[in-house]
C-alpha positions as CSV (number, residue, x, y, z in Angstrom):
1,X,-23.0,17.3,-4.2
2,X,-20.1,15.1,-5.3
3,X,-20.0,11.5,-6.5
4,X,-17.0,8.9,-6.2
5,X,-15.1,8.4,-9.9
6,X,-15.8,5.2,-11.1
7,X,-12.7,5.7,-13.2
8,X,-10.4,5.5,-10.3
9,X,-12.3,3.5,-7.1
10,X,-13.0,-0.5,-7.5
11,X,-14.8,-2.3,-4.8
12,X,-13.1,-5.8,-4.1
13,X,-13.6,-8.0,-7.2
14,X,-14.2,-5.6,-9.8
15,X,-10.7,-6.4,-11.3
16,X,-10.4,-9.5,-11.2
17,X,-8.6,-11.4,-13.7
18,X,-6.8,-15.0,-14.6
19,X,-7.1,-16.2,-10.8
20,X,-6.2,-12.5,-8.6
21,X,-8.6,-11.2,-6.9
22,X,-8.1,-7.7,-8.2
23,X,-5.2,-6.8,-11.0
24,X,-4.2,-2.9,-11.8
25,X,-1.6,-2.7,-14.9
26,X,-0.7,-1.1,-17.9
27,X,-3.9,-2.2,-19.3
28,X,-6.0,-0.3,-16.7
29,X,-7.9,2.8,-18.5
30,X,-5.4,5.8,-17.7
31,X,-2.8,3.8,-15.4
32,X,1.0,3.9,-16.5
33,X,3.5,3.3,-14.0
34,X,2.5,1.0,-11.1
35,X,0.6,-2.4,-10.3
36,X,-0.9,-4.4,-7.9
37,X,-1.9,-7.8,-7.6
38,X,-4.3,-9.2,-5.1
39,X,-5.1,-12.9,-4.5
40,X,-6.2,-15.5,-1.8
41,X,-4.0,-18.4,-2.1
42,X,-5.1,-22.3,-0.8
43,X,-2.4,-25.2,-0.3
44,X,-1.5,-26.5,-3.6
45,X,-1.9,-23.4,-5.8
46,X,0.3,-21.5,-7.4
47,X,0.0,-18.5,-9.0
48,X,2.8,-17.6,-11.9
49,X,4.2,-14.2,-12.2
50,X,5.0,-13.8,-15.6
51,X,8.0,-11.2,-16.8
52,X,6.7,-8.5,-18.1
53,X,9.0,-6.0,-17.8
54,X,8.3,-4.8,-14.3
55,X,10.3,-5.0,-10.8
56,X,7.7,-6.1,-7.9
57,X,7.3,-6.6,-3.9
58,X,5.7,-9.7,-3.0
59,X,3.6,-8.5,0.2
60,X,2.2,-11.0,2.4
61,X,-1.0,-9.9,3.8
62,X,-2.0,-12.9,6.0
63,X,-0.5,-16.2,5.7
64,X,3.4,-17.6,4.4
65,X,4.3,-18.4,1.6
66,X,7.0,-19.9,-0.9
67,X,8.2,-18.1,-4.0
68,X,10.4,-19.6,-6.5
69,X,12.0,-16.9,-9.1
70,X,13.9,-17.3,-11.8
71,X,16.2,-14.7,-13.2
72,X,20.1,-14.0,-13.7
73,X,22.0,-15.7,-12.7
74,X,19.4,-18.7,-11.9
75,X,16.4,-19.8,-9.6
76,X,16.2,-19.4,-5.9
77,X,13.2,-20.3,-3.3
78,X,12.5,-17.5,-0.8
79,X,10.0,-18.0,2.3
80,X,7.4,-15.4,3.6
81,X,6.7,-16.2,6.8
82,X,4.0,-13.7,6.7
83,X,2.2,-12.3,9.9
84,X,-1.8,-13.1,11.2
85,X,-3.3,-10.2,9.5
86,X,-2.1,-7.2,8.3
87,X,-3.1,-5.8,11.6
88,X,-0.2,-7.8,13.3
89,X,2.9,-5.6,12.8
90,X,5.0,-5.5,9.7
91,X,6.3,-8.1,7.3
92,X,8.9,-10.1,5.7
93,X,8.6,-9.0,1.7
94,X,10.6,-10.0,-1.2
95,X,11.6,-7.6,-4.0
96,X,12.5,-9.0,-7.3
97,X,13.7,-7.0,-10.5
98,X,12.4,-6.4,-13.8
99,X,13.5,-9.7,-16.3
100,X,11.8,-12.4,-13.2
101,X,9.5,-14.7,-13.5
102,X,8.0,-16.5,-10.4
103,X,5.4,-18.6,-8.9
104,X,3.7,-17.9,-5.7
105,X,2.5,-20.9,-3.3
106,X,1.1,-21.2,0.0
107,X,-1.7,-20.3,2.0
108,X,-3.6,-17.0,2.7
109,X,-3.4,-13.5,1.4
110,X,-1.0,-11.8,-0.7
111,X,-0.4,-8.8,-2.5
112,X,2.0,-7.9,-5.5
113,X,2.9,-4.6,-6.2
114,X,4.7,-3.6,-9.6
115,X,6.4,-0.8,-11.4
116,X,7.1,-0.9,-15.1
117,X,11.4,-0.5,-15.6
118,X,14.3,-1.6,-17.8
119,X,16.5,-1.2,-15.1
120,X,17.7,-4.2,-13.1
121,X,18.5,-4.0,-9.7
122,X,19.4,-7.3,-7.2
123,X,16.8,-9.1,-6.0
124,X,16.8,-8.9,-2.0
125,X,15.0,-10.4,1.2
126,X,13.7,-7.9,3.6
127,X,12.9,-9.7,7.2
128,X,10.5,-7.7,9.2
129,X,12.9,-7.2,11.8
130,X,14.3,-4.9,9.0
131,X,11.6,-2.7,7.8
132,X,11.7,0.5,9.3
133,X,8.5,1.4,11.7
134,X,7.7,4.9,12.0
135,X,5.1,6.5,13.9
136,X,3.7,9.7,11.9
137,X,1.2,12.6,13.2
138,X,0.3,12.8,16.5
139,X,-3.0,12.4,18.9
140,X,-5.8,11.2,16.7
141,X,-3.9,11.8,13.8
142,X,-1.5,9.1,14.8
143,X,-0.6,6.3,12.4
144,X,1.5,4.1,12.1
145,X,4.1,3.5,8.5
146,X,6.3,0.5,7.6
147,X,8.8,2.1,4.7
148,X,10.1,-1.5,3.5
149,X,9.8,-0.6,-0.3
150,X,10.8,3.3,0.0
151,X,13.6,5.1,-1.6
152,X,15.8,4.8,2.1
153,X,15.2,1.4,2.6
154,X,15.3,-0.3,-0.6
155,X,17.3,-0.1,-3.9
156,X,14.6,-0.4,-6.3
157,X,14.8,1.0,-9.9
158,X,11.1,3.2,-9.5
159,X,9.0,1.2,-7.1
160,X,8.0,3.0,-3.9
161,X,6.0,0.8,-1.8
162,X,4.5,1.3,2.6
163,X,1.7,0.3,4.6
164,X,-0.1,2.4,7.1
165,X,-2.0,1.6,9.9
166,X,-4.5,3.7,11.0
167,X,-5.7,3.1,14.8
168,X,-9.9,2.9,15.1
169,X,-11.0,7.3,15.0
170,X,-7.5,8.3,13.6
171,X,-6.8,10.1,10.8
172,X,-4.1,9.3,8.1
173,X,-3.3,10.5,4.6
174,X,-3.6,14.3,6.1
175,X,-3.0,16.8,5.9
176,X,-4.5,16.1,2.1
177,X,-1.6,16.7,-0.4
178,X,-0.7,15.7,-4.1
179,X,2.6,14.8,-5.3
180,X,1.7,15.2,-9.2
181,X,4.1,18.0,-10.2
182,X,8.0,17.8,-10.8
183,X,9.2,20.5,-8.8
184,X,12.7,19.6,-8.2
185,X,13.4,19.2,-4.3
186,X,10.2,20.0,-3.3
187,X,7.2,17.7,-5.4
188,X,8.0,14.8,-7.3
189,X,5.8,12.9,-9.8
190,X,3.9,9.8,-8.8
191,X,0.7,8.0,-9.7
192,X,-0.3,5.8,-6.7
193,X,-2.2,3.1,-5.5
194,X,-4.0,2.5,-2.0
195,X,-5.4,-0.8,-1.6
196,X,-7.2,-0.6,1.9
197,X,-8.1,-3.6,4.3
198,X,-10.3,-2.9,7.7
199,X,-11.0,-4.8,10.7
200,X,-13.0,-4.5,14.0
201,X,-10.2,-2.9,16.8
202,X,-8.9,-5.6,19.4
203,X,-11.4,-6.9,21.8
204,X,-14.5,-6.6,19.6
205,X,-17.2,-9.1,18.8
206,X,-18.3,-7.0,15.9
207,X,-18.5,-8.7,12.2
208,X,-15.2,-8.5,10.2
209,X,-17.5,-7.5,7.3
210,X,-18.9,-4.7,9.1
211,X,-15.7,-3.0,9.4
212,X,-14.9,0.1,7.1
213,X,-12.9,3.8,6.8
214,X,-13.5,6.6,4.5
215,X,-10.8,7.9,2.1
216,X,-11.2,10.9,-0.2
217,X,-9.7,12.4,-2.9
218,X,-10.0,15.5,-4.9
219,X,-8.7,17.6,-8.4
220,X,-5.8,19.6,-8.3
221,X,-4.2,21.9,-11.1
222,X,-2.8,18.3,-12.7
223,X,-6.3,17.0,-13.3
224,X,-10.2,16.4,-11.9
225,X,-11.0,13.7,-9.6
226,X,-13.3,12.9,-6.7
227,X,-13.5,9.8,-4.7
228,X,-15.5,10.3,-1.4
229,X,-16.3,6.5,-0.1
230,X,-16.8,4.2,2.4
231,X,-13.5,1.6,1.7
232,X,-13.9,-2.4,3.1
233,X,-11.0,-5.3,2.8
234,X,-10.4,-5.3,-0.6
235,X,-11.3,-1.9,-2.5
236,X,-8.5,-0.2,-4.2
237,X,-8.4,3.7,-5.1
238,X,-6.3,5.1,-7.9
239,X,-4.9,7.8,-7.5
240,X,-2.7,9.6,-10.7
241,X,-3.2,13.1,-9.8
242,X,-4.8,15.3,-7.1
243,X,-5.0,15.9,-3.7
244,X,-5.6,12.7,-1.2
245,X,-6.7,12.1,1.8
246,X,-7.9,12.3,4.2
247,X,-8.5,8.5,5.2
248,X,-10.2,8.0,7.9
249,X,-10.5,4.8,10.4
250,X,-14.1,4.7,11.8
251,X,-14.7,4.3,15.4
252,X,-14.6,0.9,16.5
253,X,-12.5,-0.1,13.4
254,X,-8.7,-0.3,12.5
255,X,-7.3,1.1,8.8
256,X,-5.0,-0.3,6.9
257,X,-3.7,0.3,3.4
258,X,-1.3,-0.6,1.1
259,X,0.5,2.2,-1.1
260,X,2.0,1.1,-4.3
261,X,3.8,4.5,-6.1
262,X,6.3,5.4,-8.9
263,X,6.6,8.1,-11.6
264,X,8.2,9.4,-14.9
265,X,10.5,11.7,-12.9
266,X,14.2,10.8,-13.2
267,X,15.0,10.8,-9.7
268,X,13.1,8.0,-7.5
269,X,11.8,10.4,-4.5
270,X,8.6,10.7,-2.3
271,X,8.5,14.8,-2.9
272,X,4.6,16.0,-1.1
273,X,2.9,19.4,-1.3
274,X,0.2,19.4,1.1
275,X,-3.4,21.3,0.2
276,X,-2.0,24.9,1.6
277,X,-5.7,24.9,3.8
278,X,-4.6,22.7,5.6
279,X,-1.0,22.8,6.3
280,X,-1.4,24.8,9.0
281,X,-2.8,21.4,11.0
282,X,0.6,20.1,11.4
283,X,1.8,22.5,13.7
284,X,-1.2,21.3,16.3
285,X,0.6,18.5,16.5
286,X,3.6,20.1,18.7
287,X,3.1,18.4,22.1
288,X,0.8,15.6,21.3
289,X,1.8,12.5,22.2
290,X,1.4,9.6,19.9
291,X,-2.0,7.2,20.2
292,X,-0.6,4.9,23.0
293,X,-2.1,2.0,20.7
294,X,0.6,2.6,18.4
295,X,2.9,0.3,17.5
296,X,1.1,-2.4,16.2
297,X,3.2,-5.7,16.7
298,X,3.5,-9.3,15.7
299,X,3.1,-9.8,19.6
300,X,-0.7,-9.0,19.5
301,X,-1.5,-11.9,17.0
302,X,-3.8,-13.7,19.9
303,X,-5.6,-10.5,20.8
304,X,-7.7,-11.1,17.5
Protein backbone atom coordinates (compact mmCIF):
# COMPACT_ATOMS: atom_id res chain seq x y z
CA UNK A 1 0.00 0.00 0.00
CA UNK A 2 1.40 3.51 -0.75
CA UNK A 3 1.20 6.68 1.34
CA UNK A 4 1.27 10.45 -0.04
CA UNK A 5 5.07 12.15 0.69
CA UNK A 6 4.62 14.64 3.18
CA UNK A 7 7.89 15.99 1.74
CA UNK A 8 6.31 17.10 -1.41
CA UNK A 9 2.11 17.54 -0.84
CA UNK A 10 0.82 20.60 1.45
CA UNK A 11 -2.88 20.97 2.07
CA UNK A 12 -3.93 24.71 1.90
CA UNK A 13 -2.31 26.65 4.73
CA UNK A 14 0.45 24.46 5.62
CA UNK A 15 2.92 27.10 4.18
CA UNK A 16 1.85 29.91 5.12
CA UNK A 17 4.04 32.71 5.87
CA UNK A 18 4.35 36.72 6.48
CA UNK A 19 0.56 37.28 5.13
CA UNK A 20 0.37 34.41 1.83
CA UNK A 21 -1.63 31.90 2.18
CA UNK A 22 0.93 29.32 1.03
CA UNK A 23 4.79 30.36 0.02
CA UNK A 24 7.22 27.64 -1.86
CA UNK A 25 10.98 29.14 -2.22
CA UNK A 26 14.39 28.48 -1.94
CA UNK A 27 13.92 27.90 1.64
CA UNK A 28 11.49 24.90 1.06
CA UNK A 29 13.30 21.53 2.14
CA UNK A 30 14.67 20.12 -1.38
CA UNK A 31 13.13 22.98 -3.75
CA UNK A 32 15.68 25.01 -6.00
CA UNK A 33 14.39 26.60 -8.93
CA UNK A 34 10.74 27.75 -8.77
CA UNK A 35 8.14 29.61 -6.45
CA UNK A 36 4.78 30.23 -5.75
CA UNK A 37 2.91 32.60 -3.85
CA UNK A 38 -0.67 32.27 -2.79
CA UNK A 39 -2.76 35.00 -1.01
CA UNK A 40 -6.35 36.34 -0.62
CA UNK A 41 -6.26 40.02 -0.92
CA UNK A 42 -9.13 42.59 0.81
CA UNK A 43 -9.49 46.41 -0.29
CA UNK A 44 -6.74 48.32 1.33
CA UNK A 45 -3.96 45.69 1.51
CA UNK A 46 -1.04 45.37 -0.02
CA UNK A 47 1.18 42.81 -0.15
CA UNK A 48 5.13 43.75 -1.06
CA UNK A 49 7.08 41.61 -3.31
CA UNK A 50 10.43 42.00 -2.25
CA UNK A 51 13.56 41.51 -4.94
CA UNK A 52 15.13 38.67 -4.35
CA UNK A 53 16.66 37.76 -7.23
CA UNK A 54 13.85 36.05 -9.09
CA UNK A 55 11.70 36.92 -12.36
CA UNK A 56 7.77 36.17 -11.45
CA UNK A 57 4.09 36.07 -13.10
CA UNK A 58 1.54 37.77 -11.11
CA UNK A 59 -1.57 35.44 -11.75
CA UNK A 60 -4.94 36.62 -10.93
CA UNK A 61 -7.02 33.81 -9.73
CA UNK A 62 -10.35 35.61 -8.92
CA UNK A 63 -10.61 39.26 -8.59
CA UNK A 64 -8.38 42.62 -10.22
CA UNK A 65 -5.89 43.98 -9.04
CA UNK A 66 -3.23 46.94 -9.14
CA UNK A 67 0.52 46.24 -9.07
CA UNK A 68 2.99 48.98 -8.76
CA UNK A 69 6.79 47.76 -9.69
CA UNK A 70 9.69 49.33 -9.50
CA UNK A 71 12.75 48.42 -11.60
CA UNK A 72 15.00 49.94 -14.41
CA UNK A 73 14.40 52.33 -15.68
CA UNK A 74 11.59 53.42 -12.94
CA UNK A 75 8.03 52.54 -11.49
CA UNK A 76 4.97 51.76 -13.55
CA UNK A 77 1.22 50.75 -12.33
CA UNK A 78 -0.19 47.75 -14.18
CA UNK A 79 -4.04 46.56 -13.85
CA UNK A 80 -5.28 42.93 -13.54
CA UNK A 81 -8.50 42.97 -14.49
CA UNK A 82 -8.74 39.46 -13.45
CA UNK A 83 -11.66 36.94 -14.35
CA UNK A 84 -14.66 35.46 -11.70
CA UNK A 85 -12.85 32.32 -10.90
CA UNK A 86 -10.30 30.56 -12.35
CA UNK A 87 -13.01 28.54 -13.93
CA UNK A 88 -13.92 31.62 -16.21
CA UNK A 89 -11.55 31.37 -19.12
CA UNK A 90 -7.94 32.75 -19.09
CA UNK A 91 -6.34 35.80 -17.68
CA UNK A 92 -4.61 38.98 -17.99
CA UNK A 93 -0.96 38.32 -16.09
CA UNK A 94 1.89 40.42 -15.63
CA UNK A 95 5.50 39.16 -15.85
CA UNK A 96 8.24 41.14 -14.17
CA UNK A 97 12.14 40.33 -14.22
CA UNK A 98 14.58 39.50 -11.71
CA UNK A 99 15.97 43.11 -9.87
CA UNK A 100 11.76 44.18 -9.22
CA UNK A 101 10.19 44.93 -6.36
CA UNK A 102 6.37 45.42 -6.24
CA UNK A 103 3.31 45.68 -4.16
CA UNK A 104 0.17 43.87 -4.91
CA UNK A 105 -3.41 45.63 -4.12
CA UNK A 106 -6.84 44.82 -4.64
CA UNK A 107 -9.41 42.47 -4.06
CA UNK A 108 -9.67 38.58 -4.31
CA UNK A 109 -7.22 35.85 -5.15
CA UNK A 110 -3.86 35.88 -6.53
CA UNK A 111 -1.07 33.78 -7.25
CA UNK A 112 2.78 34.58 -7.78
CA UNK A 113 4.85 32.27 -9.40
CA UNK A 114 8.84 32.72 -9.38
CA UNK A 115 11.98 31.35 -10.86
CA UNK A 116 15.34 32.16 -9.31
CA UNK A 117 17.70 34.08 -12.38
CA UNK A 118 20.35 36.79 -12.93
CA UNK A 119 19.13 37.32 -16.21
CA UNK A 120 16.91 40.36 -16.94
CA UNK A 121 14.45 40.29 -19.41
CA UNK A 122 11.59 43.27 -20.09
CA UNK A 123 8.83 43.32 -18.06
CA UNK A 124 5.57 42.82 -20.24
CA UNK A 125 1.65 42.93 -20.02
CA UNK A 126 -0.03 39.87 -21.34
CA UNK A 127 -4.03 40.62 -21.97
CA UNK A 128 -6.07 37.56 -22.03
CA UNK A 129 -7.05 38.09 -25.35
CA UNK A 130 -3.37 37.16 -25.87
CA UNK A 131 -2.69 34.02 -24.09
CA UNK A 132 -2.79 31.15 -26.27
CA UNK A 133 -5.83 28.50 -25.49
CA UNK A 134 -5.20 25.15 -26.46
CA UNK A 135 -7.41 22.22 -26.20
CA UNK A 136 -5.08 18.94 -25.46
CA UNK A 137 -6.26 15.09 -25.37
CA UNK A 138 -9.37 14.09 -26.61
CA UNK A 139 -12.85 12.56 -25.25
CA UNK A 140 -12.63 12.27 -21.50
CA UNK A 141 -9.16 13.00 -21.60
CA UNK A 142 -9.92 16.51 -22.83
CA UNK A 143 -8.52 19.58 -21.10
CA UNK A 144 -8.13 22.51 -21.58
CA UNK A 145 -4.22 24.71 -21.45
CA UNK A 146 -3.65 28.51 -21.37
CA UNK A 147 0.38 28.72 -22.27
CA UNK A 148 0.68 32.51 -21.19
CA UNK A 149 4.17 31.98 -19.31
CA UNK A 150 5.66 29.15 -21.82
CA UNK A 151 8.79 29.28 -23.76
CA UNK A 152 6.42 30.38 -27.26
CA UNK A 153 4.62 32.88 -25.68
CA UNK A 154 6.72 34.65 -23.38
CA UNK A 155 10.43 35.84 -23.21
CA UNK A 156 11.19 34.88 -19.74
CA UNK A 157 14.85 34.11 -18.56
CA UNK A 158 13.76 30.24 -16.92
CA UNK A 159 10.09 30.61 -15.85
CA UNK A 160 7.63 28.34 -17.53
CA UNK A 161 4.24 28.97 -16.24
CA UNK A 162 0.12 27.35 -17.73
CA UNK A 163 -3.06 26.57 -16.26
CA UNK A 164 -5.18 23.59 -17.06
CA UNK A 165 -8.63 22.96 -16.86
CA UNK A 166 -9.79 19.80 -16.40
CA UNK A 167 -13.73 19.36 -17.26
CA UNK A 168 -15.79 17.28 -14.23
CA UNK A 169 -14.66 13.01 -15.10
CA UNK A 170 -11.65 14.16 -17.38
CA UNK A 171 -8.44 13.22 -17.14
CA UNK A 172 -5.30 15.53 -17.46
CA UNK A 173 -1.57 15.30 -16.62
CA UNK A 174 -1.69 11.77 -18.74
CA UNK A 175 -0.35 9.95 -20.13
CA UNK A 176 1.93 10.14 -16.68
CA UNK A 177 5.45 11.33 -17.75
CA UNK A 178 8.59 13.01 -16.13
CA UNK A 179 10.69 15.60 -17.49
CA UNK A 180 13.69 15.18 -14.90
CA UNK A 181 16.50 14.19 -17.36
CA UNK A 182 18.60 16.41 -19.79
CA UNK A 183 18.33 14.57 -22.84
CA UNK A 184 18.97 17.10 -25.44
CA UNK A 185 15.83 17.44 -27.83
CA UNK A 186 13.91 15.04 -26.30
CA UNK A 187 13.68 15.65 -22.07
CA UNK A 188 14.63 18.66 -20.48
CA UNK A 189 15.10 19.34 -16.79
CA UNK A 190 12.41 20.86 -14.60
CA UNK A 191 11.28 20.84 -11.02
CA UNK A 192 7.53 21.80 -10.97
CA UNK A 193 4.77 23.04 -9.06
CA UNK A 194 0.91 22.24 -9.38
CA UNK A 195 -1.17 24.24 -7.22
CA UNK A 196 -4.79 22.88 -7.77
CA UNK A 197 -8.20 24.68 -7.20
CA UNK A 198 -11.73 22.65 -7.63
CA UNK A 199 -15.23 23.67 -7.95
CA UNK A 200 -18.73 22.09 -8.35
CA UNK A 201 -19.35 21.94 -12.55
CA UNK A 202 -21.90 24.66 -13.83
CA UNK A 203 -25.44 24.25 -12.68
CA UNK A 204 -24.81 22.52 -9.38
CA UNK A 205 -26.12 23.32 -5.92
CA UNK A 206 -23.42 21.25 -4.42
CA UNK A 207 -20.90 22.91 -1.60
CA UNK A 208 -17.79 24.59 -3.10
CA UNK A 209 -15.97 22.84 -0.19
CA UNK A 210 -17.08 19.56 -1.27
CA UNK A 211 -15.47 19.75 -4.50
CA UNK A 212 -12.11 17.79 -5.17
CA UNK A 213 -9.70 15.70 -7.96
CA UNK A 214 -7.05 13.22 -7.38
CA UNK A 215 -3.52 13.75 -8.66
CA UNK A 216 -0.71 11.23 -8.38
CA UNK A 217 2.78 10.98 -8.68
CA UNK A 218 5.33 8.34 -8.62
CA UNK A 219 9.55 7.55 -8.61
CA UNK A 220 11.43 7.40 -11.65
CA UNK A 221 15.17 6.56 -12.20
CA UNK A 222 15.91 10.49 -11.00
CA UNK A 223 14.49 9.80 -7.48
CA UNK A 224 11.49 8.16 -5.16
CA UNK A 225 8.27 9.82 -4.72
CA UNK A 226 4.61 9.03 -4.21
CA UNK A 227 1.80 11.35 -3.83
CA UNK A 228 -1.70 9.57 -4.32
CA UNK A 229 -4.38 12.27 -2.87
CA UNK A 230 -7.48 13.78 -2.89
CA UNK A 231 -6.41 17.73 -3.89
CA UNK A 232 -9.19 20.77 -2.80
CA UNK A 233 -8.73 24.82 -3.56
CA UNK A 234 -5.62 25.45 -2.21
CA UNK A 235 -3.19 22.20 -1.93
CA UNK A 236 -0.07 22.39 -3.74
CA UNK A 237 2.09 19.22 -4.91
CA UNK A 238 5.87 19.40 -5.59
CA UNK A 239 6.97 17.86 -7.99
CA UNK A 240 11.23 17.74 -8.54
CA UNK A 241 11.46 14.44 -10.12
CA UNK A 242 9.29 11.45 -11.21
CA UNK A 243 6.51 10.50 -13.15
CA UNK A 244 3.11 12.68 -12.70
CA UNK A 245 -0.13 12.38 -13.27
CA UNK A 246 -2.57 11.35 -13.72
CA UNK A 247 -4.99 14.21 -12.30
CA UNK A 248 -8.11 13.50 -12.31
CA UNK A 249 -11.48 15.80 -12.07
CA UNK A 250 -14.14 13.93 -10.11
CA UNK A 251 -17.47 13.56 -11.42
CA UNK A 252 -19.64 16.39 -10.68
CA UNK A 253 -16.54 18.61 -10.19
CA UNK A 254 -14.19 20.88 -12.46
CA UNK A 255 -10.05 20.74 -12.07
CA UNK A 256 -7.97 23.32 -12.30
CA UNK A 257 -4.29 23.80 -11.62
CA UNK A 258 -1.66 26.06 -11.77
CA UNK A 259 1.92 24.79 -13.14
CA UNK A 260 4.88 26.80 -12.12
CA UNK A 261 8.27 25.08 -13.85
CA UNK A 262 11.99 25.87 -14.53
CA UNK A 263 15.36 24.00 -14.43
CA UNK A 264 19.17 23.98 -14.43
CA UNK A 265 19.31 23.06 -18.10
CA UNK A 266 20.72 25.74 -20.34
CA UNK A 267 18.15 25.94 -22.77
CA UNK A 268 14.51 27.07 -21.42
CA UNK A 269 12.24 24.06 -23.00
CA UNK A 270 9.24 21.94 -21.90
CA UNK A 271 11.06 18.48 -23.22
CA UNK A 272 8.35 15.27 -21.68
CA UNK A 273 9.04 11.48 -21.70
CA UNK A 274 5.90 9.85 -21.02
CA UNK A 275 5.77 6.45 -18.61
CA UNK A 276 6.50 4.03 -21.84
CA UNK A 277 3.07 1.85 -20.21
CA UNK A 278 1.21 4.13 -21.13
CA UNK A 279 2.20 5.90 -24.19
CA UNK A 280 0.37 3.75 -26.17
CA UNK A 281 -3.01 5.74 -24.77
CA UNK A 282 -2.42 8.60 -27.00
CA UNK A 283 -3.01 6.97 -30.06
CA UNK A 284 -6.86 6.18 -28.82
CA UNK A 285 -7.19 9.49 -29.10
CA UNK A 286 -7.27 9.55 -33.15
CA UNK A 287 -10.92 10.35 -33.93
CA UNK A 288 -12.15 11.57 -30.65
CA UNK A 289 -13.62 14.70 -30.58
CA UNK A 290 -12.88 17.12 -27.92
CA UNK A 291 -15.31 17.35 -24.55
CA UNK A 292 -17.95 19.76 -26.15
CA UNK A 293 -17.65 21.60 -22.66
CA UNK A 294 -14.32 22.75 -23.73
CA UNK A 295 -13.46 26.04 -24.04
CA UNK A 296 -13.98 27.43 -20.90
CA UNK A 297 -14.69 31.33 -21.40
CA UNK A 298 -14.99 34.63 -19.64
CA UNK A 299 -18.59 34.51 -21.21
CA UNK A 300 -19.85 31.78 -18.64
CA UNK A 301 -18.99 34.06 -15.52
CA UNK A 302 -23.07 34.12 -14.66
CA UNK A 303 -23.44 30.40 -15.10
CA UNK A 304 -21.73 30.10 -11.53
Amino acid sequence: MTTTDQRWFHRRGDLARDGWESVVDATTPGWEHTGIRIADLHEGETLPLEDRGVERIVVPLAGEFRVVHHHFPGEWETRLHGRASVFDGPTDVLYLPTGTTAEVRGHGRVAVTEAPTAEARPWQYIPASDTPVELRGAGRSSRQVHNFGTPQALDAARLIVCEVITPAENWSSYPPHKHDEHVPGHESRLEEIYYFETAPMAGSDAAAEASFGMFSTYSSPAGDIDINAMVRTGDIALVPYGYHGPAVAAPGYDLYYLNVMAGPDPKREWLISDDPEHTWVRDTWTGQAFDDRLPFTNDKEGDR
